[in-house]
C-alpha positions in Angstrom: -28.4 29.5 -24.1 -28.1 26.4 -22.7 -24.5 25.3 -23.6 -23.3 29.0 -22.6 -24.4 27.7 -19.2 -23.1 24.6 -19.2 -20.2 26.4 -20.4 -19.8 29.0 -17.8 -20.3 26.3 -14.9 -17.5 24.3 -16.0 -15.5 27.8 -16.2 -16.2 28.5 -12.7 -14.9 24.6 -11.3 -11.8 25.2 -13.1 -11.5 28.3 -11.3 -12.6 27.1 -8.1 -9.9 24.3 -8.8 -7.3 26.1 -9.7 -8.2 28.6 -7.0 -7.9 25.8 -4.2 -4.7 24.4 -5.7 -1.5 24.8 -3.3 1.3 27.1 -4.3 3.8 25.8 -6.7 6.8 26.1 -4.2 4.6 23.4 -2.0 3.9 20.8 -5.2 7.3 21.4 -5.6 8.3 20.6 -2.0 5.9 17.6 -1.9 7.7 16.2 -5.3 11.3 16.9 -3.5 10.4 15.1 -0.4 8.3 11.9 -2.3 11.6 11.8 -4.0 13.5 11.7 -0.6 11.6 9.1 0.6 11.7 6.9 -2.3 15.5 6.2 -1.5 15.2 4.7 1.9 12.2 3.2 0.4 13.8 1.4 -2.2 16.4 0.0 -0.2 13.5 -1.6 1.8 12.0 -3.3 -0.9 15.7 -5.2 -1.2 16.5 -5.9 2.0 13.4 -6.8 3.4 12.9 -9.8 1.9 16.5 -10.8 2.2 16.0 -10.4 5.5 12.9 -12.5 5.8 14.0 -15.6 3.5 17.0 -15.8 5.5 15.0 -15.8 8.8 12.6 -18.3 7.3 15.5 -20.8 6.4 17.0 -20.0 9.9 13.4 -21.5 11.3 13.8 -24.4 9.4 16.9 -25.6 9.6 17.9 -24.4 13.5 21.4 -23.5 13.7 22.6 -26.0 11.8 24.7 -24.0 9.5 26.2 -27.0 8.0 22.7 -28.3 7.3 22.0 -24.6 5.4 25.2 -25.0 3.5 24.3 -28.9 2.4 21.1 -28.0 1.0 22.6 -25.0 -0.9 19.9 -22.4 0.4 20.4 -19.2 -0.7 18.4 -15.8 -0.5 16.9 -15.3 -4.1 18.9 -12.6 -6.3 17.6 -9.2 -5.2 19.8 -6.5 -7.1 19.8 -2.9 -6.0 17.2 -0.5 -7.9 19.7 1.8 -10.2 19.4 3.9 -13.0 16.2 3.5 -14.6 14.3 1.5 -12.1 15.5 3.1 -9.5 13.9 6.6 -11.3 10.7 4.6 -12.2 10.8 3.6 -8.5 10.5 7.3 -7.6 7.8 7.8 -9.3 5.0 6.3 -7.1 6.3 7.9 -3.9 6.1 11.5 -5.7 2.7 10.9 -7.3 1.3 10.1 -3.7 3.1 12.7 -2.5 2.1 15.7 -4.6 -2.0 14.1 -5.0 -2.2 14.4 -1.3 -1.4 17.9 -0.5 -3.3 18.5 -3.2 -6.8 16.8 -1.8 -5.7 17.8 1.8 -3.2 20.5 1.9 -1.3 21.4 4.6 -2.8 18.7 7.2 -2.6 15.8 9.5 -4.6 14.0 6.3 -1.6 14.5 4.1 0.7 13.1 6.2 -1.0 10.1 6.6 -2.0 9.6 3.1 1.2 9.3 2.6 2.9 7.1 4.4 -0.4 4.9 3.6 0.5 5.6 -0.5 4.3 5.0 0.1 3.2 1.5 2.0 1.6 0.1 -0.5 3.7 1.2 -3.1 6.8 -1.0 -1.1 4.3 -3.6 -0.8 3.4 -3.6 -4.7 7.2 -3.9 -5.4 7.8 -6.7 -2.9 4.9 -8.7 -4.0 5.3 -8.3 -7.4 8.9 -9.5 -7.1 8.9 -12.2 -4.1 5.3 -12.9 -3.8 5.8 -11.9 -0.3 3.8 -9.6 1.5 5.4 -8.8 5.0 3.8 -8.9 7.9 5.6 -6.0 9.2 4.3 -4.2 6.8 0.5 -4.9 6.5 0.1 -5.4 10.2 1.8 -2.4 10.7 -0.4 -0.3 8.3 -3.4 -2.5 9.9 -2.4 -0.5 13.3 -1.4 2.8 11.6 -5.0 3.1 10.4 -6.9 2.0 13.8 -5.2 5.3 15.0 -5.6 7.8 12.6 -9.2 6.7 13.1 -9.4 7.0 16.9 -9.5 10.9 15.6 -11.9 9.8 12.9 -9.5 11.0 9.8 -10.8 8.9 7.3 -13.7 7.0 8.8 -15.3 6.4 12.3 -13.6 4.3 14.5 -16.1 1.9 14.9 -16.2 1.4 10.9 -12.7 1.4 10.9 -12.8 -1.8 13.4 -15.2 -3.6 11.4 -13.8 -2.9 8.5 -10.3 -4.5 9.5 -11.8 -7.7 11.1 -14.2 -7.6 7.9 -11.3 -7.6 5.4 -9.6 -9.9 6.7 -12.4 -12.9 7.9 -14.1 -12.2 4.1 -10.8 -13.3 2.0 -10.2 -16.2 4.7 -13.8 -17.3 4.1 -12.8 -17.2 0.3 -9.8 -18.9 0.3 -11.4 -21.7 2.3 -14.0 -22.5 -0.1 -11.6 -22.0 -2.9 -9.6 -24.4 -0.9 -12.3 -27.0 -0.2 -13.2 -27.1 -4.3 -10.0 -27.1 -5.7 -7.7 -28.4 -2.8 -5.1 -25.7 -2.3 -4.7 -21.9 -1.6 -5.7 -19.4 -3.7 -4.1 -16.3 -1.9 -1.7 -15.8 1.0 -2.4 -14.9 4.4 -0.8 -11.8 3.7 -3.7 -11.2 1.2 -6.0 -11.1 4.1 -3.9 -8.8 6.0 -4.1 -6.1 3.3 -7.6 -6.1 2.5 -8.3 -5.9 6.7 -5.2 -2.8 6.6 -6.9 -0.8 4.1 -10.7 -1.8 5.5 -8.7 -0.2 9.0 -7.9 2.9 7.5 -11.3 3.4 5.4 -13.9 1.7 7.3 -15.8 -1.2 5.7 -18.0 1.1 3.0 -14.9 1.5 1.1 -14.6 -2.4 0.9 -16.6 -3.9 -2.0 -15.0 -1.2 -4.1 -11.6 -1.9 -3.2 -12.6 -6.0 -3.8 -13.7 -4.8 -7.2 -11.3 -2.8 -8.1 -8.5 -5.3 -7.2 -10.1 -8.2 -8.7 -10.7 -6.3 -11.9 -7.0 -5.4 -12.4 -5.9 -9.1 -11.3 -4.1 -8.1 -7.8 -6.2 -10.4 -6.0 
């Protein structure tokens, strides 16, 4: 009698699931335009960098071209995502894509989930082939979730404050005393930057499990 029960409850939550799942014209307009995106998106994660290394040789060598040319500085090899990559590229934006209509549906949430999702998904790419993670792009996402907050979209505003300043002064603390025992850095400033974007956009509850979650699959 018991496992009929059991049984029939989980009947009902896939009905209720499947009840509450959009239309499959919209999953399938979600997938077109994660697709969409992924193109322009790909381009950033080449020229980005490019951009960046040659601004950062540029700082340190003036306008002394001649100087640039001695030293044989060059932007590191970046080629174009085709084929293949370019495909497996695609993926993330149309996964985040299609998963947030899905929680959220047809609303402001949606929108911003994604352009959160497709940020970090640049980011991952960049950082996982440059090390780099650009300012313009974590400060940017830092700001992006201050004012989706001001309406309270995914957490108070006052959470989302302290969460920001929280992500960012707790990695800084840990890299100092890393620093201090083993004298030198053990994560980039741009490290700190993240953790305070994402603490921005989710308030600081959602911290310690992001910490976790990151430090258990080695991304910090």
């Amino acid at each position: 009698m018991r496992a009929r029960s059991e049984s029939a409850m989980l009947s009902i939550d896939w009905n209720i699931l499947l009840q509450s799942m959009p239309e499959p014209w919209m999953l399938g307009a979600a997938a077109f335009i994660g697709l969409m995106a992924s193109l322009p998106l790909a381009q950033l994660t080449r020229r980005l960098p490019r951009r960046l290394f040659d601004e950062w040789v540029r700082d340190e060598a003036g306008d002394d071209v001649q100087t640039l040319q001695q030293q044989g500085t060059e932007a590191p090899s970046i080629e174009p995502l085709k084929g293949m990559a370019l495909l497996g590229f695609a993926t993330g934006p149309i996964a985040v894509s299609v998963l947030a209509l899905i929680q959220h549906g047809l609303a402001l949430e949606t929108a911003a989930l994604c352009l959160l999702g497709w940020t970090l998904w640049v980011l991952a790419w960049i950082d996982g082939e440059t090390r780099l993670l650009p300012d313009i792009l974590t400060l940017g996402l830092m700001w992006a979730g201050l004012l989706f907050n001001c309406a309270e979209l995914f957490a108070g505003l006052d959470q989302a404050v302290i969460g920001a300043a929280a992500g960012y002064c707790s990695l800084w603390l840990l890299n100092v005393l890393y620093k201090s025992w083993r004298g030198y850095d053990g994560m980039g400033a741009g490290d700190f930057k993240l953790l305070a974007a994402i603490g921005a956009w989710f308030g600081y509850p959602a911290l310690p499990a992001v910490v976790f979650i990151a430090a258990s699959s080695g991304v910090i």
